[in-house]
N, CA, C and O of each residue as an XYZ file, in Angstrom:
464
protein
N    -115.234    -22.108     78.029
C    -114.168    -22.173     79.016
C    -114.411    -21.139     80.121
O    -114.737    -20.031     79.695
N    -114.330    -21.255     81.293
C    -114.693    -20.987     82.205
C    -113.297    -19.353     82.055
O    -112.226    -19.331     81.448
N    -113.817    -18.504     82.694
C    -112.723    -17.347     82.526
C    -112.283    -16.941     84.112
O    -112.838    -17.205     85.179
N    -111.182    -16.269     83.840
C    -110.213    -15.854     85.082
C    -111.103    -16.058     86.163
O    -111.246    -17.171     86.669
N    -111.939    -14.671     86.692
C    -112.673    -14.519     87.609
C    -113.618    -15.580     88.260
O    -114.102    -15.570     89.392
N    -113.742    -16.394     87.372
C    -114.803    -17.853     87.765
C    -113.984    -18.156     88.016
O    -114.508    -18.926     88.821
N    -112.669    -18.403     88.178
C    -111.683    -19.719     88.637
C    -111.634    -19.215     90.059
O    -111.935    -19.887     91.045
N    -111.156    -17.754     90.061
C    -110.741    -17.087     91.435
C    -111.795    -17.178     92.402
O    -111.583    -17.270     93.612
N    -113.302    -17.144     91.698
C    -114.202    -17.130     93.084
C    -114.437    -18.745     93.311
O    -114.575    -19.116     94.477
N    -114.476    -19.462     92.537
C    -114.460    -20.951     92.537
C    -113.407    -21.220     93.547
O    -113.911    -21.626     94.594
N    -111.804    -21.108     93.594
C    -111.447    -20.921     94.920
C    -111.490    -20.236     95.793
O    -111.459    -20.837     96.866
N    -111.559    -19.057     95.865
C    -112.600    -18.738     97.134
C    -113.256    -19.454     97.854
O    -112.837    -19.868     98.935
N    -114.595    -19.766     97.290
C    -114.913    -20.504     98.068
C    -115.109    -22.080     98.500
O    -115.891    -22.590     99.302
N    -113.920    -22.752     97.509
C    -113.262    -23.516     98.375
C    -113.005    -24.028     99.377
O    -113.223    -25.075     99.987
N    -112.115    -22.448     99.537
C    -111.005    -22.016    100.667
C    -112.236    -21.985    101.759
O    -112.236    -22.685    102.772
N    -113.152    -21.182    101.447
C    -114.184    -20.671    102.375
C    -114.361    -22.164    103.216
O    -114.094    -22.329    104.406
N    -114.866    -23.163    102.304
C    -115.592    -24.467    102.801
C    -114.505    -25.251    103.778
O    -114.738    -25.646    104.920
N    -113.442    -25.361    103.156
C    -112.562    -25.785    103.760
C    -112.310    -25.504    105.398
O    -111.959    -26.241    106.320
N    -112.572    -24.436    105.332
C    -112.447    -23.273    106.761
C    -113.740    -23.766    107.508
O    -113.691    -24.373    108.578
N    -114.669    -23.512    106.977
C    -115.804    -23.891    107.741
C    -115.941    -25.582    108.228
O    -116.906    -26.084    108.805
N    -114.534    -26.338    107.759
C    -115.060    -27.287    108.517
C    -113.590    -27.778    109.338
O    -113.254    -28.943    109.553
N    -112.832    -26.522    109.723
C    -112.721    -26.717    110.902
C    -112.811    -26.795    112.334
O    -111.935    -26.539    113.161
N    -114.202    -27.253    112.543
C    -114.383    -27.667    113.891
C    -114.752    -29.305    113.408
O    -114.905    -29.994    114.416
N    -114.875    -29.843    112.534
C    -115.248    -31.029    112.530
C    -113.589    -31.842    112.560
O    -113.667    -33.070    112.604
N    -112.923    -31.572    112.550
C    -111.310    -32.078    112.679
C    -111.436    -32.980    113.653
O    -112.110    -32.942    114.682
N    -110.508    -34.040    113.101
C    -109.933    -34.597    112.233
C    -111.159    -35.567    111.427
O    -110.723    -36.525    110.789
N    -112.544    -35.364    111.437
C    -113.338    -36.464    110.866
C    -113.196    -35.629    109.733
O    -112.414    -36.415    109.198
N    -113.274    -34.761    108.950
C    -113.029    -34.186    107.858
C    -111.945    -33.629    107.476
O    -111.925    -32.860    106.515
N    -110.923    -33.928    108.151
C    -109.427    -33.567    107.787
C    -109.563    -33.582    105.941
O    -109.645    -32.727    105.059
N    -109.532    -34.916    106.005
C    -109.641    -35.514    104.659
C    -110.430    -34.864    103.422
O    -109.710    -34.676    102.441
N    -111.658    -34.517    103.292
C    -112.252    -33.334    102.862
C    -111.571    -32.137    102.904
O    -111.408    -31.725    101.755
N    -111.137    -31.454    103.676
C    -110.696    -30.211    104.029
C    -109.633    -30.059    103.140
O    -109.727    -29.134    102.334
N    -108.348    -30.977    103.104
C    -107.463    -31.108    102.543
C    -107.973    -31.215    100.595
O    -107.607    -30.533     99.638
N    -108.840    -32.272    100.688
C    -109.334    -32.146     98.990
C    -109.794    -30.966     98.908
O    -108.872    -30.451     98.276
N    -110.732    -29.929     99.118
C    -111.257    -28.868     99.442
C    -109.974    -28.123     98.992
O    -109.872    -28.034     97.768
N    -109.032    -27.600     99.678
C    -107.956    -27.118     99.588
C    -106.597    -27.523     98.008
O    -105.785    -26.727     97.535
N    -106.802    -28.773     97.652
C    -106.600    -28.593     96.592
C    -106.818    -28.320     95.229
O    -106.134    -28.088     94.232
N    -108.341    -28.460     95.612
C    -108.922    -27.395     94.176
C    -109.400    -26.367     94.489
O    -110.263    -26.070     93.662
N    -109.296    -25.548     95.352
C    -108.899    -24.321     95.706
C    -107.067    -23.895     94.487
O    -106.762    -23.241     93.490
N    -106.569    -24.593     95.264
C    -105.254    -24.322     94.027
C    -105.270    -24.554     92.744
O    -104.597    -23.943     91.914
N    -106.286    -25.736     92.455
C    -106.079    -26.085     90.967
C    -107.007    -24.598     90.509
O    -106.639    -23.944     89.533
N    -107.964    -24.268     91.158
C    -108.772    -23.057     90.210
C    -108.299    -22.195     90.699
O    -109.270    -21.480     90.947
N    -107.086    -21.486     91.196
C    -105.910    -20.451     91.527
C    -105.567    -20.606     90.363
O    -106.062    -19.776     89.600
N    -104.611    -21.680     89.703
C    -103.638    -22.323     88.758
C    -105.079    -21.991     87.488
O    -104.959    -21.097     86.651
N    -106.008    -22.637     87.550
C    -106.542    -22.519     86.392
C    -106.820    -20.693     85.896
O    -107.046    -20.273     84.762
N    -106.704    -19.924     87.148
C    -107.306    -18.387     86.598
C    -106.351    -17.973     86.334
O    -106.477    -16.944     85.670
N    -105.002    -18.358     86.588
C    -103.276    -17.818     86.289
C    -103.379    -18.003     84.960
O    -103.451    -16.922     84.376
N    -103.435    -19.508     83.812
C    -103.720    -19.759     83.226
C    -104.921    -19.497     81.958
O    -104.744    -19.305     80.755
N    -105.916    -19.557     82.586
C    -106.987    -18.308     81.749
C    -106.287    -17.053     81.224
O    -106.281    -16.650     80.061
N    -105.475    -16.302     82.700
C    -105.016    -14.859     82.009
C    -104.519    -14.553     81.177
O    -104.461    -13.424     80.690
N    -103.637    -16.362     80.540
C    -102.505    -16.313     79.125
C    -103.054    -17.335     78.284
O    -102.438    -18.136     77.581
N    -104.733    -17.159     78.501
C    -105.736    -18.029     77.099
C    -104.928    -19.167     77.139
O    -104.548    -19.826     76.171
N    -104.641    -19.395     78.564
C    -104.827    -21.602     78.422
C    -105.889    -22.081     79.317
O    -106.094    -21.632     80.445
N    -106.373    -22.770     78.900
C    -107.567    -23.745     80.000
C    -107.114    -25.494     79.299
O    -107.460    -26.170     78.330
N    -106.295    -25.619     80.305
C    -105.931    -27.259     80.509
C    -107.593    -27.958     80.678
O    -108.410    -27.411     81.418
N    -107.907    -29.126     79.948
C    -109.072    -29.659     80.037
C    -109.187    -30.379     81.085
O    -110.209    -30.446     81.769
N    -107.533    -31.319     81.410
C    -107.758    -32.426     82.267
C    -106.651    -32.440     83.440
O    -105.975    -31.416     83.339
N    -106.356    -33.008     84.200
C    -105.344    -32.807     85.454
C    -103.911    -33.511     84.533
O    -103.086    -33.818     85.394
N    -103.612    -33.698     83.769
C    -102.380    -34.205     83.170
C    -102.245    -33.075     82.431
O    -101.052    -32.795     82.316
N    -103.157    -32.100     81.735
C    -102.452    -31.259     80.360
C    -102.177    -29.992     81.714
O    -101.623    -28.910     81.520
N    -102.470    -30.252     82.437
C    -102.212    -28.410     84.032
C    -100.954    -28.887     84.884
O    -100.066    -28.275     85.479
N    -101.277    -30.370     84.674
C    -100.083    -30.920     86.170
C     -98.928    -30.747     84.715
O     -97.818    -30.616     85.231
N     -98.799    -30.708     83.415
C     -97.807    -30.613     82.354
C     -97.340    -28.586     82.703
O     -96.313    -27.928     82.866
N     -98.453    -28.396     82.669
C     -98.466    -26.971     82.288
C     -97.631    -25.863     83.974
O     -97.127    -24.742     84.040
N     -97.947    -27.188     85.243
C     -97.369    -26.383     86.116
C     -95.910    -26.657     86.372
O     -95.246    -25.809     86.967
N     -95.263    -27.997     85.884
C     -94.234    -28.681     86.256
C     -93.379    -27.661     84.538
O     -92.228    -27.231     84.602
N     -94.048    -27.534     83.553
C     -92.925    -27.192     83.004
C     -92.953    -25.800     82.481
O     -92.011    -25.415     81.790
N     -94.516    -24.565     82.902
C     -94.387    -23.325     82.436
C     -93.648    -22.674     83.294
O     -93.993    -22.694     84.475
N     -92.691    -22.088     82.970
C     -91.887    -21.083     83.647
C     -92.225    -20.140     84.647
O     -91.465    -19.657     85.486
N     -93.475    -19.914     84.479
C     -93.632    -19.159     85.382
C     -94.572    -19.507     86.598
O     -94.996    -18.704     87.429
N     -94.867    -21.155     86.526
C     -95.307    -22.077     87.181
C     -93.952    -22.791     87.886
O     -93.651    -22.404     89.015
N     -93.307    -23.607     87.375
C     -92.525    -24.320     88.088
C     -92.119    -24.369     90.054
O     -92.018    -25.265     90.892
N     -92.009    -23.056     90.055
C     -91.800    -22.925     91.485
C     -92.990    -23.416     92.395
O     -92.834    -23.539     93.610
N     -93.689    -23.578     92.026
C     -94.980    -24.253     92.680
C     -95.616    -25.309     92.289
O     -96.828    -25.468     92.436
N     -94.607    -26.358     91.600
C     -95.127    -27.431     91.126
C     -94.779    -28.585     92.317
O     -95.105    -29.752     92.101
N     -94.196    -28.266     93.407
C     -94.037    -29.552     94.340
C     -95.190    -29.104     95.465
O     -95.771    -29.995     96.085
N     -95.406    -28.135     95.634
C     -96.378    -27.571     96.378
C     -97.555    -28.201     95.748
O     -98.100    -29.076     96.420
N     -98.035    -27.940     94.632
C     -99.455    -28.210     93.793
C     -99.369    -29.773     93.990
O    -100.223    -30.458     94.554
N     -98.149    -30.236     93.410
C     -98.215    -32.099     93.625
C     -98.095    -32.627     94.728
O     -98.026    -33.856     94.711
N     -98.037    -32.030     95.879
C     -98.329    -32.949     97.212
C     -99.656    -32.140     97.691
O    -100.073    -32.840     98.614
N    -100.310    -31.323     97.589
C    -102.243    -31.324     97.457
C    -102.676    -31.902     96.374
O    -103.907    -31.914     96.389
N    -102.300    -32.320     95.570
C    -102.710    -33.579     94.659
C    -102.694    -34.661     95.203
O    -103.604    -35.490     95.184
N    -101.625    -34.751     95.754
C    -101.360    -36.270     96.380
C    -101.765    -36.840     97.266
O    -102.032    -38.021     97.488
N    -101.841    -35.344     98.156
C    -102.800    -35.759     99.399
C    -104.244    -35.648     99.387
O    -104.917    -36.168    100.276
N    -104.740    -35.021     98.462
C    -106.150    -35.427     98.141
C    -106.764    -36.707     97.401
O    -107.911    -37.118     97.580
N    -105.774    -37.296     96.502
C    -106.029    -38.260     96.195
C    -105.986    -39.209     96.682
O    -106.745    -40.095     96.288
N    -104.938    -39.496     97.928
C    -104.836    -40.628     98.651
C    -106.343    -40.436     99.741
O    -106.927    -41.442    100.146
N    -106.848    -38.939    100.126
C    -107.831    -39.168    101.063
C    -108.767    -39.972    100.339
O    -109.333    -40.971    100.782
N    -108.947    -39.268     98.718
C    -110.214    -39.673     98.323
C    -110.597    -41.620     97.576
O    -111.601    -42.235     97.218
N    -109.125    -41.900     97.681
C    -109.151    -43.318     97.021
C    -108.420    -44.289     97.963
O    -108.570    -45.504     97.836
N    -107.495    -43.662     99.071
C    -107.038    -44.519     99.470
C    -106.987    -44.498    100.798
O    -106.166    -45.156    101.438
N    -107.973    -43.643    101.380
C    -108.984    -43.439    102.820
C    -107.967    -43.007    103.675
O    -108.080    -43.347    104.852
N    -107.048    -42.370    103.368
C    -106.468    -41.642    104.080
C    -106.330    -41.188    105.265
O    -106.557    -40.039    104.885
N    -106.107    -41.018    106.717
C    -107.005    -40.618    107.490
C    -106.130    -39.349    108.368
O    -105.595    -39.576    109.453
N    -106.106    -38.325    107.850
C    -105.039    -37.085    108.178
C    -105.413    -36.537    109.478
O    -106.596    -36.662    109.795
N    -104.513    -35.876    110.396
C    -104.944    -35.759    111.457
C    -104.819    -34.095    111.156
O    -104.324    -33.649    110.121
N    -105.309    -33.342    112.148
C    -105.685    -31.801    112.200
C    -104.048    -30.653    111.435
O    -104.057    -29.679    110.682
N    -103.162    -31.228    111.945
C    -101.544    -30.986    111.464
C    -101.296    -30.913    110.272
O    -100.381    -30.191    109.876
N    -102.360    -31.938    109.093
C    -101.653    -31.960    107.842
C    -102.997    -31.338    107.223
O    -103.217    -31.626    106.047
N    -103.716    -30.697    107.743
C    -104.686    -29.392    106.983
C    -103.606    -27.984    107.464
O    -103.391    -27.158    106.578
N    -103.263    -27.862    108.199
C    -102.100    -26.737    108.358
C    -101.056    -27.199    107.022
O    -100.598    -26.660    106.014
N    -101.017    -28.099    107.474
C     -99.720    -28.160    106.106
C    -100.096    -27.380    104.873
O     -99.691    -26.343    104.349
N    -101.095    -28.346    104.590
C    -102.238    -28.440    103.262
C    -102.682    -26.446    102.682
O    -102.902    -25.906    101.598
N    -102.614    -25.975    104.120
C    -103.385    -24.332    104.100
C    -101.943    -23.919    103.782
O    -101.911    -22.828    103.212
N    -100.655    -24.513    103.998
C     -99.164    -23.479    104.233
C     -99.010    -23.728    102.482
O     -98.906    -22.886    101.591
N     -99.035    -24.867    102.426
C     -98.612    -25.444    100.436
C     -99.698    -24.371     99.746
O     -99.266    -23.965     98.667
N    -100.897    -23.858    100.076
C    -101.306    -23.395     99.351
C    -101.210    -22.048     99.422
O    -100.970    -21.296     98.478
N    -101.475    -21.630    101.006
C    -100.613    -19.856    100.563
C     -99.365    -19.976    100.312
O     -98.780    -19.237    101.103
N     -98.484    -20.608     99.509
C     -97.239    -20.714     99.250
C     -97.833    -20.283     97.059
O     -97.535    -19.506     96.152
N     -98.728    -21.400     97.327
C     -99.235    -20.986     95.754
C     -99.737    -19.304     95.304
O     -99.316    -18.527     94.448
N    -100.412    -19.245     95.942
C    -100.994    -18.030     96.001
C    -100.186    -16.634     96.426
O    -100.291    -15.541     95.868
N     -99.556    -16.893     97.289
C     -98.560    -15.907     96.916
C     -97.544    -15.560     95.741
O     -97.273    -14.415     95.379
N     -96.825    -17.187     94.998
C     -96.265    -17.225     93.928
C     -97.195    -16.267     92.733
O     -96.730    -15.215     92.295
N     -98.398    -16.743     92.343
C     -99.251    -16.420     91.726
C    -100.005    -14.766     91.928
O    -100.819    -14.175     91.218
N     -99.358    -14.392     93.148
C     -99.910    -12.472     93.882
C    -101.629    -12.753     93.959
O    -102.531    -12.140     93.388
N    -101.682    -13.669     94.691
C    -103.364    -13.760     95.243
C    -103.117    -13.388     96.336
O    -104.017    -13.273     97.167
């Protein structure tokens, strides 16, 4: 199982990639935004590591953020960068430059919950 610190630099640089492709906006909106949500899921996964859980799959973490207590407050945040990554990646989505701002606000919203 992957431990704390691998999750945290795993988003890192993410976050990093994500960033670097804003000048290609809006042709990679869509990327940027997926980019950005597993940036949060490996935020969420190193929160998690710290109290020896590692969720295997996106149902036992999306369980673990909607009902651990000290998750909850950031479970509508985490489920609409879910949502919106999944619709880029399956249902061609086509986001314009506005909803990667969003996408960057939902997630320093996580990360602050979490004191990243």
């Amino acid at each position: 199982m992957p431990q704390r610190h691998e999750h945290l630099i795993r988003a890192q640089e993410n976050e990093k990639l994500a960033s670097a492709l804003r000048p290609k906006f809006p042709v990679c909106a869509d990327w940027a935004i997926t980019i950005l949500f597993y940036a949060a899921l490996h935020y969420i996964d190193a929160f998690l590591a710290g109290k020896n859980l590692h969720p295997l799959n996106h149902d036992a973490r999306d369980k673990q953020v909607e009902q651990n207590g000290s998750l909850t407050d950031i479970y509508h945040d985490y489920r609409r960068l879910k949502d919106l990554s999944r619709a880029a990646r399956y249902e061609i989505a086509c986001y314009p430059p506005e909803a990667v701002e969003m996408a960057n606000g939902r997630l320093a919203r996580i990360k602050e919950h979490l004191g990243i």
